[in-house]
N, C-alpha and C positions, 0 to 999 in steps of 0.2 A: 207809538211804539211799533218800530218795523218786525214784521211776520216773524225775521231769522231773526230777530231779539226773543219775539215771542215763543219761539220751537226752543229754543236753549235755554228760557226757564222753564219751560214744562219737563225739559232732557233732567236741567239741574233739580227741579221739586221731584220728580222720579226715583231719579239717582238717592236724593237726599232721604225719601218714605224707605227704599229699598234698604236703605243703610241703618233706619233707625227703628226700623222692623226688625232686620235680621241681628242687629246688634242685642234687642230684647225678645228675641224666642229663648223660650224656657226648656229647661230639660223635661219631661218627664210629658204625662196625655191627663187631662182634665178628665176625671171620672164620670164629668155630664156629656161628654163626645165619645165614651172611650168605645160603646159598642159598634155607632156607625166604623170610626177605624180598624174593629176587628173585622166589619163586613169586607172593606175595601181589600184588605191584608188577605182573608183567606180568596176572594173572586180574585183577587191577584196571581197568587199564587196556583188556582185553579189553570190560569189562563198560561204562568209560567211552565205546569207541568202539564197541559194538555187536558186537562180535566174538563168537564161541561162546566160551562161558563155558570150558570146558574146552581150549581151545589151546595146553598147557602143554609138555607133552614134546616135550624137545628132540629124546630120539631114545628109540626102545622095542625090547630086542629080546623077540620073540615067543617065544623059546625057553629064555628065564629062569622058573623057578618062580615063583609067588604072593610069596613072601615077599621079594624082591626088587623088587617094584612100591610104587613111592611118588608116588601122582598123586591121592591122596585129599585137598584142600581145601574145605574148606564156605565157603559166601561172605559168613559177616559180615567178616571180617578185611577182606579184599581191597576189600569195599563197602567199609568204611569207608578206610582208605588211597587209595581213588580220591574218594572224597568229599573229605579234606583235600585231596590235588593238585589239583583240580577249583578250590576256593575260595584254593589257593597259587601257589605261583611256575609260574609254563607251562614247559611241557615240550615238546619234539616227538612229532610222532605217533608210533604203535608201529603197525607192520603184521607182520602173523607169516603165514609163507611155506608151506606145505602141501607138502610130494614123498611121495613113493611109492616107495620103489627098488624093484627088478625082485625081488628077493627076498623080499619083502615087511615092509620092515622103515622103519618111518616114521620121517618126519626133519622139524620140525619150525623154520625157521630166521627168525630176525628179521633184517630189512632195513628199515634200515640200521642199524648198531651203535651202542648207547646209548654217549654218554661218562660213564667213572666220574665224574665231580664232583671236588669238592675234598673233605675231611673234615668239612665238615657238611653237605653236601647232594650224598651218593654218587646216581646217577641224577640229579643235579639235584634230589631228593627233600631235606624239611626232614625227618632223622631224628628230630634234638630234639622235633619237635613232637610225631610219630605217637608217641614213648616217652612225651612227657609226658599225652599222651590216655592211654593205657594205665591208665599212673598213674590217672587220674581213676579207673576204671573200678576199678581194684581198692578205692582208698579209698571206694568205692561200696559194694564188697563190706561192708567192714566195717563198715557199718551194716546192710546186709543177715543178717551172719549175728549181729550180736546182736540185731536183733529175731527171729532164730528162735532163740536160742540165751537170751533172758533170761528163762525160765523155770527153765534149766537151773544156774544158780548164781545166788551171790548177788551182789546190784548192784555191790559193791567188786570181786570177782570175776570178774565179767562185763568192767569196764574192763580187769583184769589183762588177760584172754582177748584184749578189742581189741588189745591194745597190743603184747602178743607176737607176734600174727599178722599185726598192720601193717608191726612192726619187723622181724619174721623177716631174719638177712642173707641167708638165698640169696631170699629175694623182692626186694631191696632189690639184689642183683649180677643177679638177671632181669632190672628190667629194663631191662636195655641189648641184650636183646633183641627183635625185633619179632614176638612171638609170639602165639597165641591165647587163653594160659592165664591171664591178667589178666580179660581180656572174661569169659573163661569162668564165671572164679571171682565175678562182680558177678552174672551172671546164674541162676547156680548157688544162690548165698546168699540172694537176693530169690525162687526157687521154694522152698528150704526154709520160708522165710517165711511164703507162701504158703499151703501146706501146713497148719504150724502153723497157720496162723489161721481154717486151714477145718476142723482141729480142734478147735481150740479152740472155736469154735462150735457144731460139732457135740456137743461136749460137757457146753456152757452150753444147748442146747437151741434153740441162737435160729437164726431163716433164716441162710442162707450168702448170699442174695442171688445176681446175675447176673456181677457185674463181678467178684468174686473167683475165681469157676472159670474165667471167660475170662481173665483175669491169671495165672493159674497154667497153662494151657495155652499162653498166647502166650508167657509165661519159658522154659517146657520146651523150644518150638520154636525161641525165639534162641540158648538154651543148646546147642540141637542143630545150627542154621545158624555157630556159633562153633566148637564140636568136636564129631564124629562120635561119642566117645564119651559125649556125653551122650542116648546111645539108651540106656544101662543106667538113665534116668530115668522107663522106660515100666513093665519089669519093678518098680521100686524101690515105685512107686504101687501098683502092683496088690498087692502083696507085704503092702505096707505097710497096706494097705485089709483086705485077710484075715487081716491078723493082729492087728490092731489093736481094726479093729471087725465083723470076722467076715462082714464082708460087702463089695462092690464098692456105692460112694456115688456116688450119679447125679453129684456134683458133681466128682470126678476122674473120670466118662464125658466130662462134656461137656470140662473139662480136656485131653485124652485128643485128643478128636474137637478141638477149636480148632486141637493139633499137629497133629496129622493136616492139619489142612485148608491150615496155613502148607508142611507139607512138601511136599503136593500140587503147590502154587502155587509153590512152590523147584522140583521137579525138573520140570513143564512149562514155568517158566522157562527155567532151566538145563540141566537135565540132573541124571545121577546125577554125585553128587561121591563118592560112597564107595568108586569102582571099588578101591583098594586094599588098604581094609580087606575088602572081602565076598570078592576071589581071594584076601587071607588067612585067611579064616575058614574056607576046607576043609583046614588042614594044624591047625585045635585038636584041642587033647587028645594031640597027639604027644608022648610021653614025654622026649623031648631037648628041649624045648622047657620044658615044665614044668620040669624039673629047671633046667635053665638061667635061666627067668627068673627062678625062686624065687629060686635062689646072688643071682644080681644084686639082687632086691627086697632081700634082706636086707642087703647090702652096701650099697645104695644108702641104705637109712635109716640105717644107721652113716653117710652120707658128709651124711643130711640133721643128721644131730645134730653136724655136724663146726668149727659157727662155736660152738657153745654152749660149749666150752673154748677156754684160749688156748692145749696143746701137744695139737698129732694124737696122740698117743701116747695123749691121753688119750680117743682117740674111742671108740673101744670102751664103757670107762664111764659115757662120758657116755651113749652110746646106751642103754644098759642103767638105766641112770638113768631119763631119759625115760620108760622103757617101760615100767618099774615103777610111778611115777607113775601111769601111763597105763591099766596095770591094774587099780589102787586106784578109777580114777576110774569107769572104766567099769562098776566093780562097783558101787561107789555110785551109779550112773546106771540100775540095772536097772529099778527103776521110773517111770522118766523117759526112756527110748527116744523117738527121732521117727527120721523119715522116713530123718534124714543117716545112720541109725545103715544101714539097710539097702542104700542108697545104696553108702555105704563099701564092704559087703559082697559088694555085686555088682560092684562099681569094681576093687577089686583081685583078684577074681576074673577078672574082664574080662583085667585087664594079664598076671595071670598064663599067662592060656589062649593069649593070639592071640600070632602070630609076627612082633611088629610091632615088635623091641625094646622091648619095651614097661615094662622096668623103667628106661629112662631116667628120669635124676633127674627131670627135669620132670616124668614121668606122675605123680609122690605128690604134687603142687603141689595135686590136689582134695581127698586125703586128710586138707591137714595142717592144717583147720582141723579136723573130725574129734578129729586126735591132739591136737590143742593144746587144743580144750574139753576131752578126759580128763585131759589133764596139769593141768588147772588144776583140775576138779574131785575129782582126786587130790588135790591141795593143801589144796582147802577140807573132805574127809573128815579129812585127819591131823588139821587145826584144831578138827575139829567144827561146821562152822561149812555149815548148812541154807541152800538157799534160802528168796528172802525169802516165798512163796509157799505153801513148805511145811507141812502141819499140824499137823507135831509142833514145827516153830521155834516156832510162838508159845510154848508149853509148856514149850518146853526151856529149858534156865539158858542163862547167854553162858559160852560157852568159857573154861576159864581161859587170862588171858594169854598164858602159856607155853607152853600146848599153840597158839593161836595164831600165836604166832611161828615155834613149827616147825612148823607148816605150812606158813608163809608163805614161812619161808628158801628154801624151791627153786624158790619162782619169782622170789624177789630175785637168786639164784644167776645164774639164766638172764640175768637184765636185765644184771647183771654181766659175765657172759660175750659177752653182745649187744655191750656195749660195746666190749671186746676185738675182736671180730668188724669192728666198723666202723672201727677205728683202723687196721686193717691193709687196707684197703680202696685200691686206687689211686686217684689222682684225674688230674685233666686230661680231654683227647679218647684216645681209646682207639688203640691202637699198633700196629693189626692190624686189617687189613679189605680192602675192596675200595681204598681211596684208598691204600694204603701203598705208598710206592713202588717196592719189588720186585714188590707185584702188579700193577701196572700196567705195570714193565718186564716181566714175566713174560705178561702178556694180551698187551700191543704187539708182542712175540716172537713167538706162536701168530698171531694175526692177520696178521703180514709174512710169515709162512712156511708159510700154507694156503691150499690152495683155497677157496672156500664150500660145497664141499659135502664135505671133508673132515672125516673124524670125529675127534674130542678124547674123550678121557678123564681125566676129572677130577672131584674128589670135589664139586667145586662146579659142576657143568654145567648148571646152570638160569643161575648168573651169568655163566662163559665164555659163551656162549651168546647173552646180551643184551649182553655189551660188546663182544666181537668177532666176532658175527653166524656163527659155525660152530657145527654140531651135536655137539654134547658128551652124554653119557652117563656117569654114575659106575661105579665097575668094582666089583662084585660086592662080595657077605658074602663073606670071609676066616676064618672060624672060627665057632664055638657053629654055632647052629642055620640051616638054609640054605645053608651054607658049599660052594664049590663045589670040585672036586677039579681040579690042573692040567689034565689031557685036557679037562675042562668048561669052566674059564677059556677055555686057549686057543680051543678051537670058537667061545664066545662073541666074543670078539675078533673072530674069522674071519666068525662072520655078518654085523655091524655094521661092517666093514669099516676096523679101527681104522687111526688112523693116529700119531696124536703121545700120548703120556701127560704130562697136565701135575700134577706132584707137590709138592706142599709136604714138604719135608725138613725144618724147623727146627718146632719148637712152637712155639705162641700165645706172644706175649711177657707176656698176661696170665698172670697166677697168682697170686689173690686165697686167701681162703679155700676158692672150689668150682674153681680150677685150669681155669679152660673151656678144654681143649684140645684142637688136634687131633690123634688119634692115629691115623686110621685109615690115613691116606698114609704113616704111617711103619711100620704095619705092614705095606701092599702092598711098602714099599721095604724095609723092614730085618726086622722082622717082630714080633712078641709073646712074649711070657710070661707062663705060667699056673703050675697046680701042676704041670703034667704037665711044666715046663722051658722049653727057649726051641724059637721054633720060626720058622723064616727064612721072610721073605714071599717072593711069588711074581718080585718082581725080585732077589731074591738067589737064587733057586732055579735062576735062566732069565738071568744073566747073559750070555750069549752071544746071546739074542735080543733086547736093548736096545740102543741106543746113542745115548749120550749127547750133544745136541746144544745145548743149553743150559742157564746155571746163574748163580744168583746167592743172595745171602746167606739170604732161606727157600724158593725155591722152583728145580727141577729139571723139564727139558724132554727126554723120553726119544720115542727114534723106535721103533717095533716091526717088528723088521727081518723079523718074519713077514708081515708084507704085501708 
């Protein structure tokens, strides 16, 4: 299969993800994403009117550990989100309120209270659009990672590779989310590229030229201005350079130094966006921590293998399926290692160590193009079947048929089970969110019956917060690592001066194949179960310090009769 065959299906599976992406974005924001998109909306907005970048928290207490701080945003997202409102529908202004209380505990409040919207333009904001940008960005990816990846299989092979990781269903239920991990992954794919090609170079003997190592530094720094963890792309070079070619190559210096000089120009802009990850990074290497995010990584790739069969019963196997693949491929990739392999290595080291939940399904969204080239060059090992590049291919006889086919079966399997995957898929505007109309009876509630400078607690307090203009805070880790114990709860409460707790009782009406639900307010209220048994959250524990003042079909309005 010639090269400019192979460029025109990866243009055509691009084209074709981008088309059946945007044809299925939904109207309305998923209530288990909807508070990171208030954060991007108001740092947006921050940056549209001039405001300090960082104006975000609503409320902070000082006396919560590291691992409970979540104020870490880098600002391509939010740029871009204030870029499309900017060129869309007007908005009213956003002014965000600065207090001090006496105790030292800051409170952050917007005046005057954003109205939710209708179900497609919550804020006023067109969610459709900023989803179907998104899109774009990822269908970006996937030319991005098979120009770093079409050395690594062969050209029918390589389309395989597009086409499973365009289709992926949990990328395909992402995104109806408004998250970073799209952007990420385009930018991420085009530095692999990159790389390669300053390899590749490097080992045809021919100049690198200028525009390539500053291209490969400016990808690393948008990849780093999108998410925070694409600092493990600093080590992965240098790593990469030493072991590769035994030495540090002025052209990943200059690389190197371009990021450098964007981050510079980021944080005298800005400011530091990392505060949360860096007060997370003195509790790594804590043993409960480790032990905890491993259980969940591994859990969580059984729940990423979970659309590839049609019965959960069968996730297990299938994961183990996968992985086997995966190691077949990997092994026949020994001599074909780049950059993503070390990348990977440090990536999941990364999730593993810091105390950031960091086995969330979403952190393996950088890994799984990674796992999906081994799965596929597993496939083309069982076949026999070399890249086109190789110098034993030319030499070698063609595969017999048969061993062909079974190779090929497991990735036909997948496409199969893909299919399965998207048929059980809901469709419509989504059924839960900020516009749903108990959340809105349930804000219109908190809003009639607080002061403004009354405190809420609530697992969404970036969005309470913007709709009805009172300072909100979400109420602590409940268990694994961080977890705080009643006497610590309550003090907390006590310094922040709570007042109302507003709780979601019912689960996401969503439940696709990845079940995006919320669970954590039904742990504070009712509580969990692990191996260890069930174990009653902190309002079943302390029923006689609640009382219940409002209620409706998902959501519960509790007073803390400790204040």
């Amino acid at each position: 299969m010639s090269r400019r065959a192979v460029l025109a299906g990866v243009l055509f599976l691009a084209l074709a993800v981008a088309g059946v992406f945007c044809a299925g974005v939904r109207a309305g924001l998923l209530w288990w994403g909807m508070d990171d998109f208030t954060a991007y909306v108001v740092l947006g907005r921050n940056l549209a009117d001039g405001l300090p970048y960082d104006r975000l928290d609503t409320v902070h207490d000082p006396g919560l550990p590291p691992s409970h701080l979540h104020d870490s945003f880098p600002p391509f997202l939010p740029l871009l989100i204030a870029t499309l409102e900017r060129f869309g529908a007007p908005r009213g202004a956003t002014s965000l309120v600065e207090e001090f209380r006496a105790d030292g505990v800051r409170v952050r409040v917007e005046q005057p209270p954003a109205p939710p919207g209708d179900a497609e333009h919550p804020f006023g904001f067109d969610t459709k659009t900023i989803k179907r940008v998104l899109v774009v960005f990822f269908a970006l990816s996937l030319v991005g990672f098979a120009l770093a990846f079409r050395r690594q299989l062969p050209g029918p092979a390589l389309l395989a590779f597009v086409a499973l990781l365009g289709f992926h269903p949990y990328l395909f239920a992402f995104k109806e989310l408004v998250r970073a991990e799209l952007p990420f992954l385009a930018f991420l794919a085009f530095w692999f590229a990159s790389v390669e090609a300053l390899d590749r170079r490097r080992a045809e003997q021919r100049p690198a030229g200028a525009l390539l190592p500053v291209a490969c530094g400016a990808l690393l720094y948008l990849a780093y201005a999108t998410r925070s963890a694409a600092v493990v792309l600093v080590p992965a070079l240098l790593v990469w350079d030493v072991w590769r070619w035994r030495r540090l190559r002025v052209t990943s210096l200059v690389a190197l130094a371009v990021a450098a000089l964007g981050y510079v120009v980021q944080k005298h802009a800005l400011g530091s966006v990392e505060g949360g990850y860096v007060a997370q990074a003195q509790d790594m290497f804590s043993p409960a921590i480790l032990i905890e995010n491993a259980s969940q990584l591994v859990w969580k790739f059984e729940k990423l293998c979970d659309p590839m069969v049609f019965d959960h019963a069968l996730e297990l196997p299938a994961a183990l399926f996968v992985l086997a693949l995966a190691v077949v491929g990997a092994g026949a990739r020994l001599r074909r290692l780049g950059v993503w392999d070390v990348f990977a290595a440090g990536y999941l080291a990364m999730i593993v160590l810091l105390p950031t939940h960091s086995a969330w399904l979403r952190y393996l969204i950088p890994l799984l193009p990674v796992l999906l080239l081994d799965v596929v060059a597993g496939a083309c090992r069982l076949a026999g079947w070399r890249p086109d590049d190789d110098p034993r291919a030319a030499d070698a006889p063609a595969p017999p048929r048969a061993r062909l086919l079974l190779g090929m079966a497991p990735l036909a399997l997948l496409f199969v089970a893909y299919g399965g995957a998207y048929a059980s898929f809901d469709r419509g505007p989504l059924r839960t969110g900020l516009t749903d109309p108990d959340t809105v009876a349930a804000y219109a509630y908190v809003a009639a019956n607080t002061a403004p400078d009354e405190i809420v607690v609530s697992s969404k307090n970036r969005t309470l917060t913007l709709v009805t203009g009172r300072p909100a805070l979400p109420y602590p880790q409940l268990h694994a690592y961080g977890a705080l114990s009643d006497a610590e709860m309550t003090a907390h409460f006590e310094r922040i001066g709570a007042r109302l707790f507003l709780l979601k009782h019912s689960p996401a009406a969503e439940v696709g194949p990845y079940g995006m639900l919320e669970h954590s307010d039904r742990q504070f209220l009712e509580g969990w179960e692990d191996e260890d048994g069930f174990h009653p959250g902190y309002l079943a524990r302390h029923p006689d310090e609640f009382e219940e003042r409002y209620r409706n079909d998902d959501f519960v309005v509790y007073a803390w009769r400790g204040r």
